[in-house]
DRENBALUM-353839 format. One record per residue: residue number from 0; z, x, y of N, C-alpha, C in turn. Coordinates in Angstrom, 3 decimals. Layout:
<rs>
{r NUM {Z X Y} {Z X Y} {Z X Y}}
...
</rs>
This chain:
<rs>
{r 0 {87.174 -77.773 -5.577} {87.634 -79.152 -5.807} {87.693 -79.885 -4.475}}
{r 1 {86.518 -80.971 -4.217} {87.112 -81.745 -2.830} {88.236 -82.142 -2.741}}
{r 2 {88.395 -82.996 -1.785} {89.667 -83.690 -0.987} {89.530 -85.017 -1.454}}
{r 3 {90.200 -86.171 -1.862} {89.910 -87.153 -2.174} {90.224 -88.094 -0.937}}
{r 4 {89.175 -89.068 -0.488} {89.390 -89.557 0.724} {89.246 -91.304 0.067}}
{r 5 {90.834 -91.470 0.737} {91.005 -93.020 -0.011} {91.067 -93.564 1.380}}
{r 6 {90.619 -94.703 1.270} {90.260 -96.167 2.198} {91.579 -96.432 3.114}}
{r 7 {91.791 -96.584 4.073} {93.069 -97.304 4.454} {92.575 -98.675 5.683}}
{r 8 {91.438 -98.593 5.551} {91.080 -99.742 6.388} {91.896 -101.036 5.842}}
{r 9 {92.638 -102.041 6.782} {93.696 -102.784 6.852} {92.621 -104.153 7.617}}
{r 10 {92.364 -105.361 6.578} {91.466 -105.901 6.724} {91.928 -107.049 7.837}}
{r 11 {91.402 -108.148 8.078} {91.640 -108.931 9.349} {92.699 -110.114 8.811}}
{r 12 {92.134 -110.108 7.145} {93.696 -111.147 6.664} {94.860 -110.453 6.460}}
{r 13 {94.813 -109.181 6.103} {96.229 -108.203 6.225} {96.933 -108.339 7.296}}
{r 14 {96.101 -108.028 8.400} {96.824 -107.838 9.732} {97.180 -108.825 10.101}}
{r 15 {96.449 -110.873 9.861} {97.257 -111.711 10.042} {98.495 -111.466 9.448}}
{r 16 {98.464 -111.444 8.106} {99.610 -111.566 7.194} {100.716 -110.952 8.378}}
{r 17 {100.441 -109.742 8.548} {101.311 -108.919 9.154} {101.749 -109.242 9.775}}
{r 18 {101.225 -110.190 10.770} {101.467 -110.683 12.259} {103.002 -111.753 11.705}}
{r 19 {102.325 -112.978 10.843} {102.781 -113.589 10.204} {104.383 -113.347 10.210}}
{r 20 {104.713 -111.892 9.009} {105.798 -111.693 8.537} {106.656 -111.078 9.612}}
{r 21 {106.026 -110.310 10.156} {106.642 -110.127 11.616} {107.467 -111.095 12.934}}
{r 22 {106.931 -112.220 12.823} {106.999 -113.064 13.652} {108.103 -113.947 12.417}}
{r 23 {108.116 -113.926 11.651} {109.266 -114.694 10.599} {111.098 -113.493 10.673}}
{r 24 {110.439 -111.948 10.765} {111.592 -111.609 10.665} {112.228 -111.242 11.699}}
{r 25 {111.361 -111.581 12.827} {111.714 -111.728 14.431} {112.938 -112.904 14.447}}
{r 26 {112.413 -113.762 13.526} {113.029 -115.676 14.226} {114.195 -115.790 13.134}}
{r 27 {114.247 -114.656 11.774} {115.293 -114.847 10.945} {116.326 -113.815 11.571}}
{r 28 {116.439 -112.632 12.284} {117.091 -111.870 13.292} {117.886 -112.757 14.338}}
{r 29 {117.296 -113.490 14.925} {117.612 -114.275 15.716} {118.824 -115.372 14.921}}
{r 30 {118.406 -115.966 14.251} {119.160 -117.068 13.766} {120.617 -116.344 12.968}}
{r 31 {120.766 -115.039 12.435} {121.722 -114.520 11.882} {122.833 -114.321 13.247}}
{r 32 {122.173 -114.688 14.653} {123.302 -113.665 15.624} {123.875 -115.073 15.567}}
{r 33 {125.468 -114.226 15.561} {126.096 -115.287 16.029} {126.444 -115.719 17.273}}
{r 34 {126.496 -117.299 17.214} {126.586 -117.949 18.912} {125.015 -117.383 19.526}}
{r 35 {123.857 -116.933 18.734} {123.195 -116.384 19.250} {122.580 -115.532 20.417}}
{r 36 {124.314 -114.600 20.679} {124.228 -113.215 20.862} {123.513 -113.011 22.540}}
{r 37 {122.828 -112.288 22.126} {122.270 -111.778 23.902} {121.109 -112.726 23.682}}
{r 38 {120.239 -113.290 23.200} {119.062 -114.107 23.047} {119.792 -115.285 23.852}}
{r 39 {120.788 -116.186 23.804} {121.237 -116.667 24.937} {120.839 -117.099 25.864}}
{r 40 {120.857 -115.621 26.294} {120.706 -115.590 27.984} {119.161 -115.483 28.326}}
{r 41 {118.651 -114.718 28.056} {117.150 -114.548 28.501} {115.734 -114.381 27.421}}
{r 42 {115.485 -115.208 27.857} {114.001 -115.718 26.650} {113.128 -114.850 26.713}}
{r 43 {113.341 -113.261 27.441} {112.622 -112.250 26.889} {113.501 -111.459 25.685}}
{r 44 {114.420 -112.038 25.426} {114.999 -111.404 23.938} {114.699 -112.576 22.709}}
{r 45 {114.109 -113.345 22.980} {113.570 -114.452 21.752} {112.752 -113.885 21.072}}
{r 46 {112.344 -114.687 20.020} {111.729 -113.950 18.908} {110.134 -114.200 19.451}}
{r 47 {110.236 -115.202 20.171} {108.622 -115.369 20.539} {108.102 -114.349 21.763}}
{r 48 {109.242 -114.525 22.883} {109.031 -113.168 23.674} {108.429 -111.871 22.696}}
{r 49 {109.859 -111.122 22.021} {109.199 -110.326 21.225} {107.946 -109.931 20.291}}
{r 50 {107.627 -111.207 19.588} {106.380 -111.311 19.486} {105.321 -111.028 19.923}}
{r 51 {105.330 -111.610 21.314} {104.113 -111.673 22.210} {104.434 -110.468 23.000}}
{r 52 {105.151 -109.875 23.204} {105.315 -108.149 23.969} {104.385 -107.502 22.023}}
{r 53 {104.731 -107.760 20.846} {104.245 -106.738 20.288} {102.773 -107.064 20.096}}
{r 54 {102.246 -108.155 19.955} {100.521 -108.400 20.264} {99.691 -107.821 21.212}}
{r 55 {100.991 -107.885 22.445} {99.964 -107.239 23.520} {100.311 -105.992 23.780}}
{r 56 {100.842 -105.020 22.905} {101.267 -103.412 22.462} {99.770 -103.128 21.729}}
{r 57 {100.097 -104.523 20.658} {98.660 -104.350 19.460} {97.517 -103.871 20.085}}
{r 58 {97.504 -104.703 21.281} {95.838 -104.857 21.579} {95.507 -103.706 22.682}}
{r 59 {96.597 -103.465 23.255} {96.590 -102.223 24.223} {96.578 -100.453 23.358}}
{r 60 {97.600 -100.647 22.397} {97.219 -99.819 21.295} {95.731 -99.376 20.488}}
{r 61 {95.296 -101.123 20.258} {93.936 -100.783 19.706} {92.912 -100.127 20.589}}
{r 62 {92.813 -100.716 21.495} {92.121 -100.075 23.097} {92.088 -98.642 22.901}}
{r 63 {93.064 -98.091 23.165} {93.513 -96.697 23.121} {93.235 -96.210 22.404}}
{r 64 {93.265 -96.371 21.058} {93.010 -95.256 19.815} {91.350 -95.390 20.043}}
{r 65 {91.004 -96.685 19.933} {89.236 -96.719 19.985} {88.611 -95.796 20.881}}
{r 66 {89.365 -95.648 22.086} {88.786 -94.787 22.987} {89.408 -93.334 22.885}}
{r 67 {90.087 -93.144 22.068} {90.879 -91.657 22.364} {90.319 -90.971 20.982}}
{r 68 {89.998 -91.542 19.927} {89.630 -91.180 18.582} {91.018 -91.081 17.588}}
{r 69 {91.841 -91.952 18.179} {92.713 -92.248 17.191} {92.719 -92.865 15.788}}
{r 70 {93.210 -92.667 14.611} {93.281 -93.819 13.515} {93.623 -95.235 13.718}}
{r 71 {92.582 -95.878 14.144} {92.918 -97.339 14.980} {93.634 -98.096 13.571}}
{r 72 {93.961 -98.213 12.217} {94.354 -98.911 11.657} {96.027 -98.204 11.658}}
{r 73 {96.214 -96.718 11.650} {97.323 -97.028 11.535} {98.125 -97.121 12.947}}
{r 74 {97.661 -96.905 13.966} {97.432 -96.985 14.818} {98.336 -98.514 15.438}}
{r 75 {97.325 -99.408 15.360} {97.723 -100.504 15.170} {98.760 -101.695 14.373}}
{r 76 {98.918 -101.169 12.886} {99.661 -101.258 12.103} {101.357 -100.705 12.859}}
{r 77 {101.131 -99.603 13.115} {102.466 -99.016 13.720} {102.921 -100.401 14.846}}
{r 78 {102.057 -100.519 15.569} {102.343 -101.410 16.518} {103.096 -102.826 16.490}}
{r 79 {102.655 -103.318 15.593} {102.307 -104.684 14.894} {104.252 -104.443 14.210}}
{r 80 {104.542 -103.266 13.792} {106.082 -103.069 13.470} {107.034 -102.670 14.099}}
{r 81 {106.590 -101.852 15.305} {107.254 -101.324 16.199} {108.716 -101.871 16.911}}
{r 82 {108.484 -102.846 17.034} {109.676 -103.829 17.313} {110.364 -104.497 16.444}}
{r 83 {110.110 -104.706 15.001} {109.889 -105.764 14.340} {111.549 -105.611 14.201}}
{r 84 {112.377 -104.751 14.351} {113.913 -104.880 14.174} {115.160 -104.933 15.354}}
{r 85 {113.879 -104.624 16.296} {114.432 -104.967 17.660} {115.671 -106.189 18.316}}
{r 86 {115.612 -107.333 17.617} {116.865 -108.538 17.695} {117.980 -108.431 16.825}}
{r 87 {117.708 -107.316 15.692} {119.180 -107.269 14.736} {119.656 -105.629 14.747}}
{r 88 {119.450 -104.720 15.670} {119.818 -103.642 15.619} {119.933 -102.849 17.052}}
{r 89 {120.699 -102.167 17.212} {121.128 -101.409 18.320} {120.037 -100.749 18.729}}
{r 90 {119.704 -100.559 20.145} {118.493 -100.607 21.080} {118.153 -98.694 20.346}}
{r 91 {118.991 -97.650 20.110} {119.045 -96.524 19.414} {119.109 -96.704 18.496}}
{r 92 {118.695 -97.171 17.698} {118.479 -97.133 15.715} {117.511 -98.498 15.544}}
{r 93 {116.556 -99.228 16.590} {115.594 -100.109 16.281} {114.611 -99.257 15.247}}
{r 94 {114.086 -98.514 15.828} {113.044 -97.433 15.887} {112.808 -97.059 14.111}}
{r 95 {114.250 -96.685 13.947} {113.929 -96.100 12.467} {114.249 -97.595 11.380}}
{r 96 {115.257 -98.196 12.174} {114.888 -99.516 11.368} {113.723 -100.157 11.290}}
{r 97 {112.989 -99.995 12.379} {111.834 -100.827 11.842} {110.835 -100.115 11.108}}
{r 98 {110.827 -98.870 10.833} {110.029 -98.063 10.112} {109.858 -98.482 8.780}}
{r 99 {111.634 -98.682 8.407} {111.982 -98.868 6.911} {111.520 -100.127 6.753}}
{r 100 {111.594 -101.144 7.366} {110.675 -102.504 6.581} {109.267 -102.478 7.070}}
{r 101 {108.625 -101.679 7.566} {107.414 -101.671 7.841} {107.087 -100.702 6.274}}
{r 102 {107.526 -99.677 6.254} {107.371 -99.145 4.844} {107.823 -100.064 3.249}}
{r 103 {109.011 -100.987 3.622} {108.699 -102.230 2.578} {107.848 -102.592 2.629}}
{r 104 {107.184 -103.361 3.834} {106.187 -104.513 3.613} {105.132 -103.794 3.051}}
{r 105 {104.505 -102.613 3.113} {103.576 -102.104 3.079} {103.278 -101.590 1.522}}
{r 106 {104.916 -100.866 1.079} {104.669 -100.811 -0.443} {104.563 -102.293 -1.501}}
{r 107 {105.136 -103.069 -1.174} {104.915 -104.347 -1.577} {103.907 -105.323 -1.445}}
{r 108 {102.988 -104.888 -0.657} {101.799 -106.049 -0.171} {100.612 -105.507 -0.949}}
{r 109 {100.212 -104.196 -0.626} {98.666 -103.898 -1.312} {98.846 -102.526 -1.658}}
{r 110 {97.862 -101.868 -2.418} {97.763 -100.583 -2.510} {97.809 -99.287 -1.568}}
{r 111 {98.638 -99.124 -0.338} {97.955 -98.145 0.612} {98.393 -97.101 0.171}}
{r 112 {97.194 -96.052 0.944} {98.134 -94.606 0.242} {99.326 -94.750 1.160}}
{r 113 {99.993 -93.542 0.320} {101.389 -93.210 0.801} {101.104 -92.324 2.086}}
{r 114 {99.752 -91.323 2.364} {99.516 -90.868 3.231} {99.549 -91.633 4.773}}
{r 115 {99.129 -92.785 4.403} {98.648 -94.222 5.661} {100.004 -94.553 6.078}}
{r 116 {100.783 -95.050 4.851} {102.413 -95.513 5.205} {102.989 -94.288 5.997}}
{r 117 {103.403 -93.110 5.316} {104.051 -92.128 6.161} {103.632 -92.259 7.269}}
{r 118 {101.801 -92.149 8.061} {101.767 -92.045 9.654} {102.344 -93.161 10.217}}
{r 119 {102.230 -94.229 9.386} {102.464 -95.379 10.006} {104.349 -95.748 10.255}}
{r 120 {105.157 -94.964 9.530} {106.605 -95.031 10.023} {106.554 -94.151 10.727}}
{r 121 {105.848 -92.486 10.453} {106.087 -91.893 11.682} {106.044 -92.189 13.180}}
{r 122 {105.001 -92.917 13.352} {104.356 -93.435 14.715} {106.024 -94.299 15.358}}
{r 123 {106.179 -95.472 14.635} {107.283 -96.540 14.482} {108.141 -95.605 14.931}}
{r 124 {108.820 -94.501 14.319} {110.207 -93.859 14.005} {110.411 -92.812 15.192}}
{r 125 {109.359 -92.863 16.223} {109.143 -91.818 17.083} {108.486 -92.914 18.479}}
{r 126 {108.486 -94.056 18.171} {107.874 -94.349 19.535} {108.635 -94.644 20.651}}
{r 127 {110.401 -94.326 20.548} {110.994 -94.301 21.430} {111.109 -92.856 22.348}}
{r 128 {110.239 -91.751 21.939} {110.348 -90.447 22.273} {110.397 -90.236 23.799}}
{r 129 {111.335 -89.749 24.267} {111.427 -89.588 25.812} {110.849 -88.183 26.331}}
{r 130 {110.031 -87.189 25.630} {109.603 -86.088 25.701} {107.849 -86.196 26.176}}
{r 131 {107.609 -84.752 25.676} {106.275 -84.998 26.746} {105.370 -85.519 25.309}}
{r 132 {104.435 -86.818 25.579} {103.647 -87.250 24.626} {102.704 -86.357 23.734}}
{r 133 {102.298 -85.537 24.626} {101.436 -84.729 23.633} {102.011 -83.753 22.192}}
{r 134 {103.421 -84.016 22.456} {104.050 -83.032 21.313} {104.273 -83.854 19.723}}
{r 135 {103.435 -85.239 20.103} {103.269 -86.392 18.965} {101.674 -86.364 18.665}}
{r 136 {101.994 -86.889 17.716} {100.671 -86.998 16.775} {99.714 -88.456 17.715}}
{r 137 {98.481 -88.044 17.996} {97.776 -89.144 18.489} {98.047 -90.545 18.315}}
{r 138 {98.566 -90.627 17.154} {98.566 -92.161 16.704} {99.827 -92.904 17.664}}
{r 139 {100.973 -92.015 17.501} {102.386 -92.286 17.875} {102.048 -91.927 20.011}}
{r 140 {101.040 -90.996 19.905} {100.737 -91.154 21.323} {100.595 -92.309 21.907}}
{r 141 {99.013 -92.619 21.570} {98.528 -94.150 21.534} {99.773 -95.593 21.688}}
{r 142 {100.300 -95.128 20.965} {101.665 -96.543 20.463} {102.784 -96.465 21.878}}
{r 143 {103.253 -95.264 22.053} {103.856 -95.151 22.961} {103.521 -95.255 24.301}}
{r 144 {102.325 -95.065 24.749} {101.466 -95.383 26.155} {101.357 -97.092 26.019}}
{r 145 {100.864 -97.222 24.758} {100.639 -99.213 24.636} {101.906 -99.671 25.469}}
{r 146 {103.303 -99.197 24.764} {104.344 -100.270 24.912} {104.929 -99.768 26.335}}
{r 147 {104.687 -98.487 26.946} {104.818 -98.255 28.232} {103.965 -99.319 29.312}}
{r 148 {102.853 -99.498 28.845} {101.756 -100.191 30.087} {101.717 -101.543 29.712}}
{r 149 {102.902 -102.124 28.729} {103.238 -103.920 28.684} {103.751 -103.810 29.674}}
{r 150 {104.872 -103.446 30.196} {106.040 -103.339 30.828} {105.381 -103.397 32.361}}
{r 151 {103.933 -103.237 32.572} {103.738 -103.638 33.863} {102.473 -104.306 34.178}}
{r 152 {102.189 -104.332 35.418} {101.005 -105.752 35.651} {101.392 -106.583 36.044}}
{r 153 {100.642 -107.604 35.112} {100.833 -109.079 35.515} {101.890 -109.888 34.830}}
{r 154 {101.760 -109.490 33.455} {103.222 -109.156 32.584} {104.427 -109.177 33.007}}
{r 155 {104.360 -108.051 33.567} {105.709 -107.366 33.734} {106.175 -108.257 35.133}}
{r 156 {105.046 -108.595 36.099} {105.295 -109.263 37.317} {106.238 -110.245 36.626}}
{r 157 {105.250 -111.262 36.294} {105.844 -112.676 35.629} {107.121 -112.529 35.455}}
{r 158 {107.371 -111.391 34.374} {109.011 -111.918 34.083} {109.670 -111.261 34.802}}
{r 159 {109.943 -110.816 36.033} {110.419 -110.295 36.782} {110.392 -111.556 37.521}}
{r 160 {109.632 -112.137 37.816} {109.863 -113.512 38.429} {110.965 -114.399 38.082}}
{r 161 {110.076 -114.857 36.766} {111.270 -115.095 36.095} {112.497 -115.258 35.643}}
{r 162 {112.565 -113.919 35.955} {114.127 -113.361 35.899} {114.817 -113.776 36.672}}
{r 163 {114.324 -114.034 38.113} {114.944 -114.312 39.277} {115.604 -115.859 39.034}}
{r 164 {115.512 -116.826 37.910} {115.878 -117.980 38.110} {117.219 -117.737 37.009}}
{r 165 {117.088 -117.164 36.488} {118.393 -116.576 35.690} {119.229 -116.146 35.843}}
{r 166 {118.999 -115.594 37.130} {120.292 -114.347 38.196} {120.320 -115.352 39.115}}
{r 167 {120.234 -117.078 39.285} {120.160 -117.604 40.516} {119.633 -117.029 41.523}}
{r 168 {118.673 -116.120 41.677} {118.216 -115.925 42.915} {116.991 -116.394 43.726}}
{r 169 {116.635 -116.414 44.418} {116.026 -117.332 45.323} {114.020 -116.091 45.393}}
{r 170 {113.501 -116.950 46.202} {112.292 -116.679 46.054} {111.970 -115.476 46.918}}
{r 171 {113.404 -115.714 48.184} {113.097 -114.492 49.253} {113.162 -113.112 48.208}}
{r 172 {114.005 -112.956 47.174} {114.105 -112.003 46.635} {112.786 -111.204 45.685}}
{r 173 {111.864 -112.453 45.700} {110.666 -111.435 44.845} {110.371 -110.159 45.221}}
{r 174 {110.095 -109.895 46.408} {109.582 -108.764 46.363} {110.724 -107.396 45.818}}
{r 175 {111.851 -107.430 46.066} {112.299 -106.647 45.269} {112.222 -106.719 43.486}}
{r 176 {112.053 -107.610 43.414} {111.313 -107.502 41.616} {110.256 -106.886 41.510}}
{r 177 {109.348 -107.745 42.417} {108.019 -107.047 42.383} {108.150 -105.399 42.789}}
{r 178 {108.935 -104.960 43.317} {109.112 -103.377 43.820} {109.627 -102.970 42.560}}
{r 179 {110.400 -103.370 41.505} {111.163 -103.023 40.714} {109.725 -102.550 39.410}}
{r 180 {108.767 -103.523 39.547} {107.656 -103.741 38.585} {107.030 -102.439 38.791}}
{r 181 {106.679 -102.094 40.401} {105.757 -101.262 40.884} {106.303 -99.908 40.253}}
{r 182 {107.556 -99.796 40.370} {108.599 -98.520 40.090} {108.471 -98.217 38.137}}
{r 183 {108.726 -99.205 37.746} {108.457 -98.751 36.161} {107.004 -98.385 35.965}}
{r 184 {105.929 -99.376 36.576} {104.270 -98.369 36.676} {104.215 -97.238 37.451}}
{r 185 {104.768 -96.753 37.832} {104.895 -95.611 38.273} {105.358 -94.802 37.552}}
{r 186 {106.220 -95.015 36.667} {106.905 -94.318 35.551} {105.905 -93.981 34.705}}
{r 187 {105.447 -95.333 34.034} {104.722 -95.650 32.687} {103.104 -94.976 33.381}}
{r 188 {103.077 -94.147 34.583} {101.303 -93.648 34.928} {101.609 -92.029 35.019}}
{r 189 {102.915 -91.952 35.285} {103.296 -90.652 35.260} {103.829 -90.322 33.539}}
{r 190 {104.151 -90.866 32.553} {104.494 -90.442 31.371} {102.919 -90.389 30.503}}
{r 191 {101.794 -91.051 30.770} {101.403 -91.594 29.689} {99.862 -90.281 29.999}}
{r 192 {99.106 -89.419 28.987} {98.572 -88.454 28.662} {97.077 -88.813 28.536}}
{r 193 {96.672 -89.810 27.793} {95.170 -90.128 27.765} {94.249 -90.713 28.968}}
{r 194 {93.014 -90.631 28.893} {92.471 -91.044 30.132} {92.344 -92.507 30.205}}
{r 195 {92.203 -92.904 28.472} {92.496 -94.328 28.761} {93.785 -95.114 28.903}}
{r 196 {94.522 -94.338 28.737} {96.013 -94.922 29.063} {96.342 -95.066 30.196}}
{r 197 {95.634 -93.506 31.445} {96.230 -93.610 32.694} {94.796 -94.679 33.350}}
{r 198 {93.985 -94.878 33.368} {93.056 -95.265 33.649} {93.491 -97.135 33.427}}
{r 199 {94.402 -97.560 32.466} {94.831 -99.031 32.491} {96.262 -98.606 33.152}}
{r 200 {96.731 -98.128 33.319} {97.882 -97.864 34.333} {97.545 -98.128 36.038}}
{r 201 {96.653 -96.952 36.203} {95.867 -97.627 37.297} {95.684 -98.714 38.189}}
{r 202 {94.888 -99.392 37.065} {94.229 -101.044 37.263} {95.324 -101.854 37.606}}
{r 203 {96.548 -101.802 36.649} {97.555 -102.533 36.824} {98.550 -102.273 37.827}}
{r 204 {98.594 -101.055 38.289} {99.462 -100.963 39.658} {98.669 -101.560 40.591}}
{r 205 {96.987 -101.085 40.458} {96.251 -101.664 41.835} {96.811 -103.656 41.941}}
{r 206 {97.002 -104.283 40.629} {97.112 -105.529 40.845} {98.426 -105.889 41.581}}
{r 207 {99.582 -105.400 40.853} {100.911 -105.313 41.164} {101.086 -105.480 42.977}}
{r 208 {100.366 -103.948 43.401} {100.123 -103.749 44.720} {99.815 -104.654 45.312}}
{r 209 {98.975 -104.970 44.947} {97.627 -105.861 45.715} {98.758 -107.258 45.735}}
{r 210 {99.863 -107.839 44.757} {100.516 -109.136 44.511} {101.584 -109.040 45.973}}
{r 211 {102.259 -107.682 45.602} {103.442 -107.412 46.374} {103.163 -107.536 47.811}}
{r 212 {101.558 -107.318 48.203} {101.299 -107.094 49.993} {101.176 -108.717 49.661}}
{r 213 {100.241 -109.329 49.452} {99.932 -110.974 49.264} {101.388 -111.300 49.644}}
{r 214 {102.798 -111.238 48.927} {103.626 -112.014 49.126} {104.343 -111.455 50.830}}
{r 215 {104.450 -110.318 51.208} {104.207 -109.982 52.281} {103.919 -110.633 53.659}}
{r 216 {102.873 -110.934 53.087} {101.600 -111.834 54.010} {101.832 -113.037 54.116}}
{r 217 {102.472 -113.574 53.166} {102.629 -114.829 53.058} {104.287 -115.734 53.773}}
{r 218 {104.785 -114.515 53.387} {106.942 -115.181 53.271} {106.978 -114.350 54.530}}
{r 219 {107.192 -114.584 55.843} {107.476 -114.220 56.794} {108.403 -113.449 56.738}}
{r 220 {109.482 -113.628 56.137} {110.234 -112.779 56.600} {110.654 -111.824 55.311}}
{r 221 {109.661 -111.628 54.701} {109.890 -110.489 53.998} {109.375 -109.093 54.946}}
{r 222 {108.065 -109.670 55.519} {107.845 -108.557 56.666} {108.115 -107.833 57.528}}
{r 223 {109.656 -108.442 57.586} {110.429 -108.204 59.128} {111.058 -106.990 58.862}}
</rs>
């Protein structure tokens, strides 16, 4: 008796949709806090911040599985939810919360197997794993290297910049942000297992680097 092999390809209007409902239960999270909470203070806890950190998980995710031979749909899918409970739940129980409405949306929208949903909360329900990556399933690999290598670059520069106008601090202080940036890619090149994961780790410290001497060069007396 074969194996029955059902479809889980997740088409390009799904994954809008997805994007869609995601980005609605980002901005309805938000509006439930009251006095609106830690969002407040820094517009990398907004729903649009969040958003745009999980697009560019998406696309760093998709990268990865394409090149590693991952299941790029669930793959991606995981991604696309990964955060999605991140503004209404404690930074330790996001993870499995967002599993559970990623597994709503999913039984409620179209037919997928139940096989597709399960990887796809697993990935979600595990991508906070502080252990060694390879002891996860490729997919949840993939997901977890993505949202490690947002966190630095040009990205990660920016709002580290950023940040600095929020803490009142002044411009002499970049380069310790920028050192702060260099230090989590260093983290996120030493945790992350695939060649294409460490291989965009890389690239992005070389930029980081390359920003941090520029300002160097430039602010006199950061040199001193």
């Amino acid at each position: 008796m074969g194996v029955e092999i059902k479809e889980t390809r997740v088409s390009d209007a799904e994954l809008e949709e997805m994007k869609g409902f995601v980005f609605e239960y980002l901005a309805a999270s938000v509006e439930k806090e009251e006095e609106g909470g830690r969002m407040r203070w820094y517009p990398w806890h907004s729903a649009e911040y969040r958003h745009n950190h999980i697009l560019n998980v998406v696309d760093l995710a998709t990268e990865i599985a394409e090149e590693e031979g991952a299941d790029v749909d669930v793959t991606r899918v995981a991604a696309l939810f990964h955060d999605v409970a991140k503004l209404e739940t404690d930074q330790e129980l996001h993870a499995e919360a967002g599993a559970r409405v990623a597994r709503e949306f999913l039984e409620s929208r179209a037919d997928y197997p139940e096989s597709f949903i399960q990887q796809v909360c697993r990935a979600i329900e595990h991508h906070s794993y502080q252990g060694d990556l390879t002891d996860l399933d490729l997919e949840t690999q993939c997901l977890i290297e993505a949202d490690l290598l947002d966190k630095v670059g040009a990205n990660g520069t920016a709002l580290m910049l950023l940040r600095m106008g929020y803490e009142a601090r002044t411009h002499m202080d970049c380069d310790e942000m920028v050192q702060r940036v260099l230090e989590r890619g260093y983290d996120a090149a030493s945790r992350v297992q695939s060649d294409t994961a460490e291989g965009i780790a890389h690239q992005r410290l070389k930029r980081v680097k390359w920003f941090s001497e520029w300002l160097e060069d430039e602010i006199a007396a950061l040199g001193e």
